[in-house]
C-alpha positions as CSV (number, residue, x, y, z in Angstrom):
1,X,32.3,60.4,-16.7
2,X,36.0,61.5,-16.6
3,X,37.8,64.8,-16.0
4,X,40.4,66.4,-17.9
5,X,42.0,69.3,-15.9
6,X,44.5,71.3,-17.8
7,X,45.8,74.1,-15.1
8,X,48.7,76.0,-15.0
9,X,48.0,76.7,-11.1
10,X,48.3,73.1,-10.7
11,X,47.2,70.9,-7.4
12,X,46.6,73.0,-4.2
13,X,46.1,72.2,-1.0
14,X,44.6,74.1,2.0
15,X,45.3,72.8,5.6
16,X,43.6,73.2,8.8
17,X,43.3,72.1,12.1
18,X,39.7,71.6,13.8
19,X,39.8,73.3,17.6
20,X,36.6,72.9,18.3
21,X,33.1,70.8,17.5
22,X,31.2,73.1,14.7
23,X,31.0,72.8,11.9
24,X,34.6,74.5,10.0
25,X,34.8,75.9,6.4
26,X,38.3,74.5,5.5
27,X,37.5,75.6,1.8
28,X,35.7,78.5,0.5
29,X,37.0,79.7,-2.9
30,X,33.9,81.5,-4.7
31,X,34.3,79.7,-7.9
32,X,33.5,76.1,-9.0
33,X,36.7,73.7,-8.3
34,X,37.4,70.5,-8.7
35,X,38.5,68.8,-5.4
36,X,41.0,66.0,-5.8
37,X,40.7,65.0,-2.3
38,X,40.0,65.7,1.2
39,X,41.9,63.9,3.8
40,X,41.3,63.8,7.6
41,X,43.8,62.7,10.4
42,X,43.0,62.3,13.9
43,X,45.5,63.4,16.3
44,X,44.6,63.5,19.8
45,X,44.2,59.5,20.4
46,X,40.7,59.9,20.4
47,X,37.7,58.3,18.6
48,X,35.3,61.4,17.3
49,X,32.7,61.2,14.6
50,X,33.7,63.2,11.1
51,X,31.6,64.5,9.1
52,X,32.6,66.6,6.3
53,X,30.0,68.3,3.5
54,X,29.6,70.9,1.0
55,X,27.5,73.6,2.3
56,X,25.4,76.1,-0.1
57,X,24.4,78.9,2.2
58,X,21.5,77.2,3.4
59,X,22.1,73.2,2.6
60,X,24.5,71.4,4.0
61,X,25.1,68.1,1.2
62,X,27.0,65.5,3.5
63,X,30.0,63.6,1.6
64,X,30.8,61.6,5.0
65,X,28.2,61.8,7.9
66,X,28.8,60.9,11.6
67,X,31.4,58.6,10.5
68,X,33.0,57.0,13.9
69,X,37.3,57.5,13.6
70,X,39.4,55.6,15.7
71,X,41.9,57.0,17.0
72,X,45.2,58.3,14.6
73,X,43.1,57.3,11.7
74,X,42.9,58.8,8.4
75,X,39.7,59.2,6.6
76,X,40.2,60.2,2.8
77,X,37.5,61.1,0.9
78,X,38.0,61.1,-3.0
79,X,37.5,63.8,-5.5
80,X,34.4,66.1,-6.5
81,X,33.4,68.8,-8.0
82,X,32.4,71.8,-5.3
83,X,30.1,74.2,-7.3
84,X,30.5,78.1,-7.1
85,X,28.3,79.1,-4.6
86,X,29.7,76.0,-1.9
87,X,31.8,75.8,0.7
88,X,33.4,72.6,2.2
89,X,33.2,72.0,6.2
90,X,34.4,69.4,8.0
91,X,32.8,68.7,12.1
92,X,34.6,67.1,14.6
93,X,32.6,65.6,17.5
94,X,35.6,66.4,19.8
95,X,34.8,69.5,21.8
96,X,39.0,70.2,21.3
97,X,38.3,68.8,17.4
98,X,41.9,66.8,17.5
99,X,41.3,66.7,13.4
100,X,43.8,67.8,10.5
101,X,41.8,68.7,7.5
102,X,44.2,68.8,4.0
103,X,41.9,69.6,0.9
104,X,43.5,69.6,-1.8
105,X,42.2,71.1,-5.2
106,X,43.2,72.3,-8.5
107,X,43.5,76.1,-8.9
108,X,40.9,77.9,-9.6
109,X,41.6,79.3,-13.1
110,X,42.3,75.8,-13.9
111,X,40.0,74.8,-16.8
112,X,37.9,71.7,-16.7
113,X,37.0,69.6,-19.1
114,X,34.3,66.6,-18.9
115,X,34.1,63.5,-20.9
């Protein structure tokens, strides 16, 4: 299966840092998107365990569970669709989080076409 985005929005991205160790929506946009990727950078010269998912309301659909970061690291996880009624969330197990989140996306009146 393949993707053919035509936007005119073009490739977003939303930062945030995690402060603490619950679970964080870094994206919530009400519409279906397609994520190109999210990346994750540890900054505090720790080692915490990511986990970033898609959450429905009542689900939560793990992309990367518990994975154990060293410390600086970057984790980046590749594209997927999110679906309209999802959010994504990303969990540090650092109680000061010490992650940067960058998710980056295509706009959402970008139309999407698959293969």
């Amino acid at each position: 299966m393949s993707f053919q985005v035509l936007s005119n929005g073009g490739l977003l991205t939303e930062k945030t840092i995690l402060t603490g160790n619950t679970p964080t929506t870094v994206l919530s946009l009400g519409k279906a998107a397609l994520v190109e990727s999210v990346v994750c950078v540890e900054v505090g010269g720790n080692t915490p365990n990511l986990t970033v998912e898609t959450y429905d309301g009542t689900t939560s659909y793990y992309r990367r569970n518990a994975k154990a970061m060293t410390a600086k690291e970057e984790v980046t996880l590749p594209g997927f669709r999110l679906d309209t009624d999802e959010v994504i969330r990303v969990t540090s197990s650092h109680a000061s989080g010490l992650v940067h989140v960058w998710v980056n996306y295509f706009a959402a009146d970008a139309t999407q076409r698959m293969a």
